[in-house]
MOPAC internal coordinates of N, CA, C and O (Angstrom, degrees):
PM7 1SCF
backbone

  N    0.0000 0     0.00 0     0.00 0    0    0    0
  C    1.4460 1     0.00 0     0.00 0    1    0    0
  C    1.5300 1   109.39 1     0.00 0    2    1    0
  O    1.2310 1   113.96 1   -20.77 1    3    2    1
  N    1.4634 1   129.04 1   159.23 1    3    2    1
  C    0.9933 1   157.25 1   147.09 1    5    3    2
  C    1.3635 1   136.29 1   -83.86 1    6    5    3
  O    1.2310 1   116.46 1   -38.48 1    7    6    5
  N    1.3377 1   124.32 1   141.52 1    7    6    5
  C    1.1358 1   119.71 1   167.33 1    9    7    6
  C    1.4517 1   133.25 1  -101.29 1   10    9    7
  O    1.2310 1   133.08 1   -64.01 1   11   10    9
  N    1.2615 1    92.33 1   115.99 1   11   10    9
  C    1.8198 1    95.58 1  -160.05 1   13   11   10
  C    1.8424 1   123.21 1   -44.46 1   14   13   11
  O    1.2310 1   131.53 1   -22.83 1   15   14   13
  N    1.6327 1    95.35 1   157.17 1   15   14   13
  C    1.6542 1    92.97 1   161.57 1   17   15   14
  C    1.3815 1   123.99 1   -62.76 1   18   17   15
  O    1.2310 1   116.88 1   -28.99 1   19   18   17
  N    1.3133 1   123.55 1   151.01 1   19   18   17
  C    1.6833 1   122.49 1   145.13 1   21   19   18
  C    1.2672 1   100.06 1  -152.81 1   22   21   19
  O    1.2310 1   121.78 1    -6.20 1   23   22   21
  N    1.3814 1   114.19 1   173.80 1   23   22   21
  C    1.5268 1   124.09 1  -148.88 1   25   23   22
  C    1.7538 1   112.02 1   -68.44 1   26   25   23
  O    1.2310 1   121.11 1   172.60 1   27   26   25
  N    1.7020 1   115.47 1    -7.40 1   27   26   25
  C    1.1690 1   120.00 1   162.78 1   29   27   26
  C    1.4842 1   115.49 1   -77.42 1   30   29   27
  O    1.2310 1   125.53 1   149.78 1   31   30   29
  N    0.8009 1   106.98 1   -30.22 1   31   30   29
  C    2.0184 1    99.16 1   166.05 1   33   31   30
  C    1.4780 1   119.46 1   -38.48 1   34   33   31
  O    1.2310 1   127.05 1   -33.84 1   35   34   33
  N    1.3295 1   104.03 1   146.16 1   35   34   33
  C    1.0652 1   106.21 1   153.21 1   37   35   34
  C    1.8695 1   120.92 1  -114.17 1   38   37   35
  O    1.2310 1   142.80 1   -15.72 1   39   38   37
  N    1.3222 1    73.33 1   164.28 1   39   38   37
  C    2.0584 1    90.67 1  -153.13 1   41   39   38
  C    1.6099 1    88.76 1  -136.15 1   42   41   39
  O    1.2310 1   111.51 1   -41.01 1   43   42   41
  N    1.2156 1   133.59 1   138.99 1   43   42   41
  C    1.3370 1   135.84 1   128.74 1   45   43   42
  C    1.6198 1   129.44 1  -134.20 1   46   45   43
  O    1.2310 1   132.60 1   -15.36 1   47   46   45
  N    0.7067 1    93.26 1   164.64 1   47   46   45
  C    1.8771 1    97.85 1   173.23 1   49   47   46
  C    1.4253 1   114.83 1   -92.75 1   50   49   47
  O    1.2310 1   109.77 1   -62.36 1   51   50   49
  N    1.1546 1   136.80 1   117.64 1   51   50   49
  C    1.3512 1   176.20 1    66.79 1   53   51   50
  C    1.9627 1    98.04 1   100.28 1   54   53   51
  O    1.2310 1   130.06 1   160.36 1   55   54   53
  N    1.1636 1    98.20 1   -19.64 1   55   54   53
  C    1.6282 1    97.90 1   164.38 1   57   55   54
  C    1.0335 1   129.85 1  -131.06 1   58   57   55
  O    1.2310 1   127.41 1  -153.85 1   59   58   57
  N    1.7648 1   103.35 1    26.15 1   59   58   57
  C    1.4607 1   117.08 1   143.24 1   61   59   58
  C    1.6605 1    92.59 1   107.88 1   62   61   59
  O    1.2310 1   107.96 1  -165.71 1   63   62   61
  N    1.6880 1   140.09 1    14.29 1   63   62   61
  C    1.1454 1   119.61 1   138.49 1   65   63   62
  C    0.9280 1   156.14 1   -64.41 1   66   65   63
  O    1.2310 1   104.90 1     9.46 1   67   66   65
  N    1.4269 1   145.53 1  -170.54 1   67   66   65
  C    1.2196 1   112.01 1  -158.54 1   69   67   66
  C    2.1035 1    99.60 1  -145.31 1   70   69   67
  O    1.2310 1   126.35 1   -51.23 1   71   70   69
  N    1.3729 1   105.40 1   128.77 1   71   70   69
  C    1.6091 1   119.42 1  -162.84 1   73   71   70
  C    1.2950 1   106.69 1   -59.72 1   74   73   71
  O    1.2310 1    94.21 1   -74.83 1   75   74   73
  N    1.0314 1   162.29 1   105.17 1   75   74   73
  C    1.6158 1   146.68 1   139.92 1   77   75   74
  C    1.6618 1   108.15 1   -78.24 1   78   77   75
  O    1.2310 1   127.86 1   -56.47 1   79   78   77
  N    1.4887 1   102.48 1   123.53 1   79   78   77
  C    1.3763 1    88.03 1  -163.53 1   81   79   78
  C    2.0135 1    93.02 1  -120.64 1   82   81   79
  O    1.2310 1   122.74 1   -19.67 1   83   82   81
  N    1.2867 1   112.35 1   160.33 1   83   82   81
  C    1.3747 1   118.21 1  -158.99 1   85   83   82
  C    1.4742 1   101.91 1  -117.58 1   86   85   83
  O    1.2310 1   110.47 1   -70.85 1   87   86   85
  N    1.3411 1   135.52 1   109.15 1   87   86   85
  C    1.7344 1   121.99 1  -173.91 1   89   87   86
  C    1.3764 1    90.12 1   -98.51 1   90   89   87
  O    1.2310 1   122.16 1   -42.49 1   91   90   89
  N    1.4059 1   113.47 1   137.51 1   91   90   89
  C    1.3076 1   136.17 1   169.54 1   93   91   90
  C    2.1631 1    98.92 1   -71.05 1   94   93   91
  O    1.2310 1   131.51 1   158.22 1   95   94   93
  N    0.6789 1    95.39 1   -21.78 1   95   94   93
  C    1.6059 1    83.79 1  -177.52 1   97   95   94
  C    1.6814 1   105.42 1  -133.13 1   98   97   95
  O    1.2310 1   113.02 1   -60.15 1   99   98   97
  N    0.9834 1   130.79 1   119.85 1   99   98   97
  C    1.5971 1   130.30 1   172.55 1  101   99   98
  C    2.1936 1   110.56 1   -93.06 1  102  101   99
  O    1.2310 1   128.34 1  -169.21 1  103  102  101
  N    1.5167 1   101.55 1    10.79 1  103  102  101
  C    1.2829 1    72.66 1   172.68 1  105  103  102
  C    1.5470 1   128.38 1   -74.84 1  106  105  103
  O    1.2310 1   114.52 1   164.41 1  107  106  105
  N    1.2447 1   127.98 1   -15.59 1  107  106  105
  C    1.1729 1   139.04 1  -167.52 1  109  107  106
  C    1.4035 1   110.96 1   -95.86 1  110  109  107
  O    1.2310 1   109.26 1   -90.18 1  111  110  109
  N    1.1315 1   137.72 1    89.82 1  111  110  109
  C    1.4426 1   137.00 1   172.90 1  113  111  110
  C    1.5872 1   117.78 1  -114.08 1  114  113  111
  O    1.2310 1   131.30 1   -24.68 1  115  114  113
  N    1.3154 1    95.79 1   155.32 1  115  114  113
  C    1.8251 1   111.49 1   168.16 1  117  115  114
  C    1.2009 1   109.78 1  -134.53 1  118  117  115
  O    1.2310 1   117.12 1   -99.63 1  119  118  117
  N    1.3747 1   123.09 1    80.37 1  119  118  117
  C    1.4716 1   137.23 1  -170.58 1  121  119  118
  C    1.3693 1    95.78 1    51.38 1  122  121  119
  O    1.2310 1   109.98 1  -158.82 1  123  122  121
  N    1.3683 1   136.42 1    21.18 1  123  122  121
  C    1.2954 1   120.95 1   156.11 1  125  123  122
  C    1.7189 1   102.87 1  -174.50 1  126  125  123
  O    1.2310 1   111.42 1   -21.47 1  127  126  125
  N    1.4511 1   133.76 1   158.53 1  127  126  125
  C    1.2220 1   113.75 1  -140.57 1  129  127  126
  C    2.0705 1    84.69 1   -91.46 1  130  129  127
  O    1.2310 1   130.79 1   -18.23 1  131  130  129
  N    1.0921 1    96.79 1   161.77 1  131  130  129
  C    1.8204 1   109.95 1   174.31 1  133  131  130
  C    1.1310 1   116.36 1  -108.18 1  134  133  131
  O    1.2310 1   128.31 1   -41.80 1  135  134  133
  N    1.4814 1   101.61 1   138.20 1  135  134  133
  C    1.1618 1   122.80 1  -162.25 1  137  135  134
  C    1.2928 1   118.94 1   -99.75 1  138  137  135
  O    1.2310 1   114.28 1   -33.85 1  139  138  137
  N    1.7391 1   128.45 1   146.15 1  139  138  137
  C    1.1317 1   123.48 1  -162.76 1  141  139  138
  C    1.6278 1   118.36 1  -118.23 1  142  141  139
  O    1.2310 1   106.23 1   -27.04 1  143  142  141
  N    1.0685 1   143.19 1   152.96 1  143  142  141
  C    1.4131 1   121.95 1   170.24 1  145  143  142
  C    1.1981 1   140.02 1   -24.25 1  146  145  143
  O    1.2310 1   125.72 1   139.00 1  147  146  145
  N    1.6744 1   106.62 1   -41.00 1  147  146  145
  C    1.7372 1   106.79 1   169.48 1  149  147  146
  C    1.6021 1   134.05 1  -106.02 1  150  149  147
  O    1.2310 1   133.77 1  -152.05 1  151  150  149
  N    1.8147 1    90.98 1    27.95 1  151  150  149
  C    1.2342 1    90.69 1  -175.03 1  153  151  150
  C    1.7893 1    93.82 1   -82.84 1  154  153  151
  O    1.2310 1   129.70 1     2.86 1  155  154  153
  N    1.7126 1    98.91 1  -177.14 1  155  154  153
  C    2.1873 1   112.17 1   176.35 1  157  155  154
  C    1.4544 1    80.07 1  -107.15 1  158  157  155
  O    1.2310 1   146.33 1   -60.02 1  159  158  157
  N    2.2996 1    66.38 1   119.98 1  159  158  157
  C    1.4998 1    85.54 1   145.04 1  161  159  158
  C    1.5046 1    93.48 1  -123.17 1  162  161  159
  O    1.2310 1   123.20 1   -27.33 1  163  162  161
  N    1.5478 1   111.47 1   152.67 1  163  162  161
  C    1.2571 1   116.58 1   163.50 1  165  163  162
  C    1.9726 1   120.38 1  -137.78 1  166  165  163
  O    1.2310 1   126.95 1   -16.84 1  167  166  165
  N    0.9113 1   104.24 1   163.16 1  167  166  165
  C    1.4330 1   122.13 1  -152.60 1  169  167  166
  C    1.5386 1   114.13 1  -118.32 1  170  169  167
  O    1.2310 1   127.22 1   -71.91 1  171  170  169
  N    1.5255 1   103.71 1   108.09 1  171  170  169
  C    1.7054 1   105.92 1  -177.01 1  173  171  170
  C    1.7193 1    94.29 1  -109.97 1  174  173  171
  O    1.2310 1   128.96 1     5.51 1  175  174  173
  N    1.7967 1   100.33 1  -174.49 1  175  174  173
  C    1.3063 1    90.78 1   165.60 1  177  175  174
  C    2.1194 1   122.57 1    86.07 1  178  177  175
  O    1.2310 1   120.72 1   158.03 1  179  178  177
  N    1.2192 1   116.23 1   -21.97 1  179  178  177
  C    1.0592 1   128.98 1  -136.37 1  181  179  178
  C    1.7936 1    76.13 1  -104.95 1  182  181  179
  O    1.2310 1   122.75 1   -38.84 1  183  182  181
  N    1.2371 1   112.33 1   141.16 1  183  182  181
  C    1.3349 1   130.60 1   174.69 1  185  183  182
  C    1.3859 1   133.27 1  -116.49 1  186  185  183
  O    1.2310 1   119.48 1  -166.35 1  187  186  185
  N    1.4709 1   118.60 1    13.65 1  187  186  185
  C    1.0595 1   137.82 1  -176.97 1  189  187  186
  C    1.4326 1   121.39 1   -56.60 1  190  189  187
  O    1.2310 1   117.10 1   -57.21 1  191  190  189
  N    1.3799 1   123.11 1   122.79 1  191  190  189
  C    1.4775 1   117.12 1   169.17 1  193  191  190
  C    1.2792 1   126.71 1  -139.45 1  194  193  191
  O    1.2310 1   122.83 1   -27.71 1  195  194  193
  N    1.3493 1   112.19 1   152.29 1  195  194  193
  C    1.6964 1   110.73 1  -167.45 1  197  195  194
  C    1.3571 1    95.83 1  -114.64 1  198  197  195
  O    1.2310 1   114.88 1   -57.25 1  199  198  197
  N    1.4774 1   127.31 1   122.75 1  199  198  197
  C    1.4445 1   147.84 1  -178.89 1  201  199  198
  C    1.2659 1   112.19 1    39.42 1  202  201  199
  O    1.2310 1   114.23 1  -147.27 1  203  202  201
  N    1.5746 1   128.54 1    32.73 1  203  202  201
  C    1.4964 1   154.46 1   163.91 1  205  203  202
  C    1.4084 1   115.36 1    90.87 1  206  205  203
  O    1.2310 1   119.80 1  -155.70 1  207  206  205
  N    1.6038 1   117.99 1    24.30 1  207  206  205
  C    1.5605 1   117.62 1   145.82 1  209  207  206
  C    1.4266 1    91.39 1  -104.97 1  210  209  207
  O    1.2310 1   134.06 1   -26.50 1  211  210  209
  N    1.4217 1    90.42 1   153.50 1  211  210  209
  C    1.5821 1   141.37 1   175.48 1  213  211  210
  C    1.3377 1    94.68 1   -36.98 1  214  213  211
  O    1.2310 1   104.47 1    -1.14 1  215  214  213
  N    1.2736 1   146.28 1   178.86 1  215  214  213
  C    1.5054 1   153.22 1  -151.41 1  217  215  214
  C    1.5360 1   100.63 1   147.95 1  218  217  215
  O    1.2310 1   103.34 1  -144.55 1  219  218  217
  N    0.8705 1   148.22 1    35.45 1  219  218  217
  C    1.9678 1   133.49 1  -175.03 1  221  219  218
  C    1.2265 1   102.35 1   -59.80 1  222  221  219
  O    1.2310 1   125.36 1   -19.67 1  223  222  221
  N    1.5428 1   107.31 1   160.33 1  223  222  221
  C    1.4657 1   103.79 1   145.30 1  225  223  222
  C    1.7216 1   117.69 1  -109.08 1  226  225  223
  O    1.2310 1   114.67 1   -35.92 1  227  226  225
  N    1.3763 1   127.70 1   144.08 1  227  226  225
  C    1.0798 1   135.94 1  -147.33 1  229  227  226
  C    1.7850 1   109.47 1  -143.56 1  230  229  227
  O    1.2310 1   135.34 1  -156.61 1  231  230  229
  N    1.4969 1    87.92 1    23.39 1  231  230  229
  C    1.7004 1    87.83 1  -176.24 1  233  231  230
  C    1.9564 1   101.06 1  -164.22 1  234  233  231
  O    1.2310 1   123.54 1   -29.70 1  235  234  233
  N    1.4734 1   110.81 1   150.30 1  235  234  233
  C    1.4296 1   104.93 1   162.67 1  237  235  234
  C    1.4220 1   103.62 1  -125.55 1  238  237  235
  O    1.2310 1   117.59 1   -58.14 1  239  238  237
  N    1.5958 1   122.19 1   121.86 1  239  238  237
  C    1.4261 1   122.75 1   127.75 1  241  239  238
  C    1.5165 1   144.97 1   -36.48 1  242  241  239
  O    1.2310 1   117.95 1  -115.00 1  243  242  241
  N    1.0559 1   121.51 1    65.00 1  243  242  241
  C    1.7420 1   101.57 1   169.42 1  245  243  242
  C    1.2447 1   136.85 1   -66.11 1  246  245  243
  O    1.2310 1   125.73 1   -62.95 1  247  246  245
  N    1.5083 1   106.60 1   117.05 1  247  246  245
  C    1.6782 1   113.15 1  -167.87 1  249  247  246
  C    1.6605 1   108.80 1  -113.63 1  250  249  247
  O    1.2310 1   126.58 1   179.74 1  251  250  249
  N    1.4631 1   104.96 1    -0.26 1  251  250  249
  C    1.3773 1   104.00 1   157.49 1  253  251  250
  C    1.4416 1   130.69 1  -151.11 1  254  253  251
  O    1.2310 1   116.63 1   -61.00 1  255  254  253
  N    0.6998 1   124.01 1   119.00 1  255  254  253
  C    2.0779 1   143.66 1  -164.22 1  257  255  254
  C    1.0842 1   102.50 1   -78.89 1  258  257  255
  O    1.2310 1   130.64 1     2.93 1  259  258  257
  N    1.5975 1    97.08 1  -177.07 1  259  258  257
  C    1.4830 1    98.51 1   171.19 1  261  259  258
  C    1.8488 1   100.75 1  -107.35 1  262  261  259
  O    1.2310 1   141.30 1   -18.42 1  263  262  261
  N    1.1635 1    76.25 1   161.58 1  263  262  261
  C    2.1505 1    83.62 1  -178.48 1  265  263  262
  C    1.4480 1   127.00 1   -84.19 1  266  265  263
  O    1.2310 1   114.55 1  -179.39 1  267  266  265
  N    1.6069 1   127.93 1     0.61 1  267  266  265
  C    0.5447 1   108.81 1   152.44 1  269  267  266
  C    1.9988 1   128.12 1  -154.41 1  270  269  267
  O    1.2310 1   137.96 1  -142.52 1  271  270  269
  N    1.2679 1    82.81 1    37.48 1  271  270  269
  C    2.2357 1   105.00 1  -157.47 1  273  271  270
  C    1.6394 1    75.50 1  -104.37 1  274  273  271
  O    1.2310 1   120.36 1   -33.93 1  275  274  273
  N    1.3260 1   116.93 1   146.07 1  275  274  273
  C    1.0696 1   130.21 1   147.70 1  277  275  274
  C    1.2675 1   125.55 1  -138.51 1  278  277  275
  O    1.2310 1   119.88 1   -29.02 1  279  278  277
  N    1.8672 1   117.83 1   150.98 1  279  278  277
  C    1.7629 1   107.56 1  -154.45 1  281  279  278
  C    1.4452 1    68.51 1  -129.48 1  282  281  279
  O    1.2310 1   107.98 1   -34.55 1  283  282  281
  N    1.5320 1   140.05 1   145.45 1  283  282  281
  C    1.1311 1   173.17 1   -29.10 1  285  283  282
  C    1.7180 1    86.85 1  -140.97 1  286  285  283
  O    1.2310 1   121.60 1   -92.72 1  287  286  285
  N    1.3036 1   114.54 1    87.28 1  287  286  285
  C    1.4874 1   117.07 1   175.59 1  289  287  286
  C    1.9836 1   103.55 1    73.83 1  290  289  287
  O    1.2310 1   122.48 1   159.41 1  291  290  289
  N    1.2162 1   112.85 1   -20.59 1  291  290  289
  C    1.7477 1    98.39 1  -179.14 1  293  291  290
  C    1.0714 1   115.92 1  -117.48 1  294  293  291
  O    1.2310 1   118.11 1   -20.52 1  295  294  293
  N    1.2271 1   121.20 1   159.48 1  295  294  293
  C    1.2915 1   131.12 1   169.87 1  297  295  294
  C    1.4978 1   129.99 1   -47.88 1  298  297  295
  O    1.2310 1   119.67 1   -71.87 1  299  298  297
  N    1.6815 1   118.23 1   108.13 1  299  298  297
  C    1.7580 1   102.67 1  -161.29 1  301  299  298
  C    1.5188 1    98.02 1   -74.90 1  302  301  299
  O    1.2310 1   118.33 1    17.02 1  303  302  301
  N    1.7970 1   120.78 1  -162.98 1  303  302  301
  C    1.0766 1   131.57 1  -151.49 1  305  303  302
  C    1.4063 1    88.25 1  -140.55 1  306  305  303
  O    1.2310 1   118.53 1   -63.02 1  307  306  305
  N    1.8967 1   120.41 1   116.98 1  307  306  305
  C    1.1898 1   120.07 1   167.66 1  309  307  306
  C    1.8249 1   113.23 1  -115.91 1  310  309  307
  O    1.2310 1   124.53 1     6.68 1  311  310  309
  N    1.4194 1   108.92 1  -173.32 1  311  310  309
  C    1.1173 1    98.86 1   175.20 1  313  311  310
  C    1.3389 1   146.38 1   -64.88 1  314  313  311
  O    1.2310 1   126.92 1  -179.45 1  315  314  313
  N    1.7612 1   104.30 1     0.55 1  315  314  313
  C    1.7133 1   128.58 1  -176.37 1  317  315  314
  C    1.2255 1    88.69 1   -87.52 1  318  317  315
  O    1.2310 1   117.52 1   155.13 1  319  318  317
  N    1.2227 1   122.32 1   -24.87 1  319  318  317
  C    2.0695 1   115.24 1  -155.05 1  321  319  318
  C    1.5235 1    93.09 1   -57.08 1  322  321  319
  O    1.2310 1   126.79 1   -23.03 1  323  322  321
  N    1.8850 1   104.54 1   156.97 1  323  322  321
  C    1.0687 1    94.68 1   173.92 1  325  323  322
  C    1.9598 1    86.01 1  -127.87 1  326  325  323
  O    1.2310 1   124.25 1   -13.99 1  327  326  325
  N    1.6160 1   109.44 1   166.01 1  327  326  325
  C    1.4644 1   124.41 1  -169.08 1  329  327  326
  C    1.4623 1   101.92 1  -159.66 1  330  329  327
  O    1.2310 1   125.73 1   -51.66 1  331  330  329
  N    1.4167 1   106.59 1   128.34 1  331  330  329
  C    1.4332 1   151.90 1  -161.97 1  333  331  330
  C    1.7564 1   105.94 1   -93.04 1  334  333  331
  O    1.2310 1   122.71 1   -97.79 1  335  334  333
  N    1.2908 1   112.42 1    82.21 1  335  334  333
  C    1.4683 1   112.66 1  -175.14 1  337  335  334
  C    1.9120 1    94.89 1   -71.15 1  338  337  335
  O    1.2310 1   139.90 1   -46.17 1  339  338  337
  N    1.6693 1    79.01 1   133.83 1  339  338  337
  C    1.5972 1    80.45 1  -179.75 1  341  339  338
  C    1.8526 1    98.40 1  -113.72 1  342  341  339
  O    1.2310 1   122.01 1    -1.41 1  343  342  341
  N    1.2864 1   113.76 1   178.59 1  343  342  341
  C    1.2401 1   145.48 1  -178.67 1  345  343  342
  C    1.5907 1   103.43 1  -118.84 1  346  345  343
  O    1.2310 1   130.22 1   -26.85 1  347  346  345
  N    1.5289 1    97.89 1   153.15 1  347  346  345
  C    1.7974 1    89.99 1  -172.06 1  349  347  346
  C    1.4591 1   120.86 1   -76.49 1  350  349  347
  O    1.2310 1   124.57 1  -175.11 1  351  350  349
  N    0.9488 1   108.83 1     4.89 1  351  350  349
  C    1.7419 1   103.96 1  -178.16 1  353  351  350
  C    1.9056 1    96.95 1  -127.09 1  354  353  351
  O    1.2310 1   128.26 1  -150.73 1  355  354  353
  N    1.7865 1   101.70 1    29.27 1  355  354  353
  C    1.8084 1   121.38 1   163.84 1  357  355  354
  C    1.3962 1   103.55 1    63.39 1  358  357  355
  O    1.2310 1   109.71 1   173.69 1  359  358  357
  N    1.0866 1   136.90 1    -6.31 1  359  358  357
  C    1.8024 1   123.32 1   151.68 1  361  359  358
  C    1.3478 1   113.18 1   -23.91 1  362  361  359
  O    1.2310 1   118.58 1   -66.68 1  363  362  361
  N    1.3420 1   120.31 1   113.32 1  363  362  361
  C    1.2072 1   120.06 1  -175.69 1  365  363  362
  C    2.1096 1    93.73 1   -84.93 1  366  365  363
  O    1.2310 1   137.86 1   -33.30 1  367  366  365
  N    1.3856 1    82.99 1   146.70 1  367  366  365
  C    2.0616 1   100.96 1  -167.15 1  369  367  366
  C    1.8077 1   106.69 1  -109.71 1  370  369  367
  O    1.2310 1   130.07 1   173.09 1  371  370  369
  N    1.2814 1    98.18 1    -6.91 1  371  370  369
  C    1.5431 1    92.47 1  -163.59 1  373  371  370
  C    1.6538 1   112.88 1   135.03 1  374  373  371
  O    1.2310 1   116.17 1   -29.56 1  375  374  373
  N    1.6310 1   124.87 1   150.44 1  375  374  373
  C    1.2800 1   114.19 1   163.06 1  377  375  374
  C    1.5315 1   141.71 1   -80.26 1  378  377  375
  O    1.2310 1   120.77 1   -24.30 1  379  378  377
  N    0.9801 1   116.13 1   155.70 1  379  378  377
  C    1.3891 1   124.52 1  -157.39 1  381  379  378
  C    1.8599 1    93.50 1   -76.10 1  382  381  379
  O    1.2310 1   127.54 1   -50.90 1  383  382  381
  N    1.5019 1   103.09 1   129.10 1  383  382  381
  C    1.3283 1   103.79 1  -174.13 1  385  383  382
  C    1.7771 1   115.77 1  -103.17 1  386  385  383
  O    1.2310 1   115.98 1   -73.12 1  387  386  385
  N    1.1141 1   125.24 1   106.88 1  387  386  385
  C    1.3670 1   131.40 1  -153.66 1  389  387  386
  C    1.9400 1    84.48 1   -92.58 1  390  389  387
  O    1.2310 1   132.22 1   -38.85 1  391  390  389
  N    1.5558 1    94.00 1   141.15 1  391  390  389
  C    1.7084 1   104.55 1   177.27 1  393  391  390
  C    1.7056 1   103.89 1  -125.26 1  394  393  391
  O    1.2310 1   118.29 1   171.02 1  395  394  393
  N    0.9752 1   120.87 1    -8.98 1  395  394  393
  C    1.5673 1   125.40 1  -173.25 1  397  395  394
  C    1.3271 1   109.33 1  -159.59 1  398  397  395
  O    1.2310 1   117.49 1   -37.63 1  399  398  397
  N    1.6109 1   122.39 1   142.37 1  399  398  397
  C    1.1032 1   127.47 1   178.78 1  401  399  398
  C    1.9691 1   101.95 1  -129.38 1  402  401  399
  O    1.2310 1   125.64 1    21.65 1  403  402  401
  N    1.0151 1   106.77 1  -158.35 1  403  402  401
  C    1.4317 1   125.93 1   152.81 1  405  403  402
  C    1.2853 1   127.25 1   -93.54 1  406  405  403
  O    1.2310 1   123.72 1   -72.84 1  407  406  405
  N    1.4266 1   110.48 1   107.16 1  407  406  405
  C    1.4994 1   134.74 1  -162.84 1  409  407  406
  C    1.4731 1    83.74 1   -69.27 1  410  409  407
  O    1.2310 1   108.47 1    71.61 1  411  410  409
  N    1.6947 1   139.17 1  -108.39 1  411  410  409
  C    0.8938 1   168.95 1   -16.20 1  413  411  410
  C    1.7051 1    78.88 1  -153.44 1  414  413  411
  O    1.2310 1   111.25 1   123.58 1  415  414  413
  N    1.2676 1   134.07 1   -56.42 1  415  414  413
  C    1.8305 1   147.66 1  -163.44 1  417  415  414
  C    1.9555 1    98.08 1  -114.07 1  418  417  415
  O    1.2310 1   133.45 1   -39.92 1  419  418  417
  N    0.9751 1    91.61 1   140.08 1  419  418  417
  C    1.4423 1   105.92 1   170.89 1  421  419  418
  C    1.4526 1   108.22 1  -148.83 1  422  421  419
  O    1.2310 1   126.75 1   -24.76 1  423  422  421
  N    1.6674 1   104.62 1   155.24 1  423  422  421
  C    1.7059 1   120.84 1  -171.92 1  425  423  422
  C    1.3619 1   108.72 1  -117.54 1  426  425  423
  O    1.2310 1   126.19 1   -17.64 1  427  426  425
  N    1.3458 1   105.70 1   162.36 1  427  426  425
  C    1.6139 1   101.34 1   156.24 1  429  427  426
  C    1.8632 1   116.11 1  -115.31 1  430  429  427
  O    1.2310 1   120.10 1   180.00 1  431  430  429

């Protein structure tokens, strides 16, 4: 098992931005509300460049959940999940590198 996301995690994208992630539903919390596959996350901070223009990524995809936690009908977000840092015109940049979860609750 894992210990799930919630909006105290930290999350960044792979060139060092940084996740703020938005849960569409706050009933479900673990000292902070948990987050589900389709909630926004978005991504400031990010320094990425392709042949020395700017390139960020400014978005996360989640393309993998957890298998079996669910936060109000969806699939929550643990530390196996995997997320698709996008760029604004959706170039995927790399995955979103999670450094902290929620100790205290864990998913499968």
């Amino acid at each position: 098992m894992s210990g799930l996301l919630t909006t105290a995690s930290v999350i960044m994208c792979p060139h060092g931005g940084m996740v703020t992630a938005s849960p569409s539903s706050s009933n479900a919390t673990a000292a902070a509300p948990i987050l589900a596959g389709g909630d926004s996350c978005i991504i400031s901070g990010c320094t990425f460049n392709i042949a020395g223009a700017p390139h960020p990524c400014v978005t996360v995809q989640w393309v993998v959940t957890a298998t079996r936690v669910q936060r109000a009908g969806a699939m929550a977000l643990n530390a196996s999940s995997v997320g698709l840092c996008l760029a604004v015109d959706q170039t995927p940049q790399g995955s979103a590198v999670i450094n902290s979860t929620q100790a205290s609750v864990t998913g499968q």
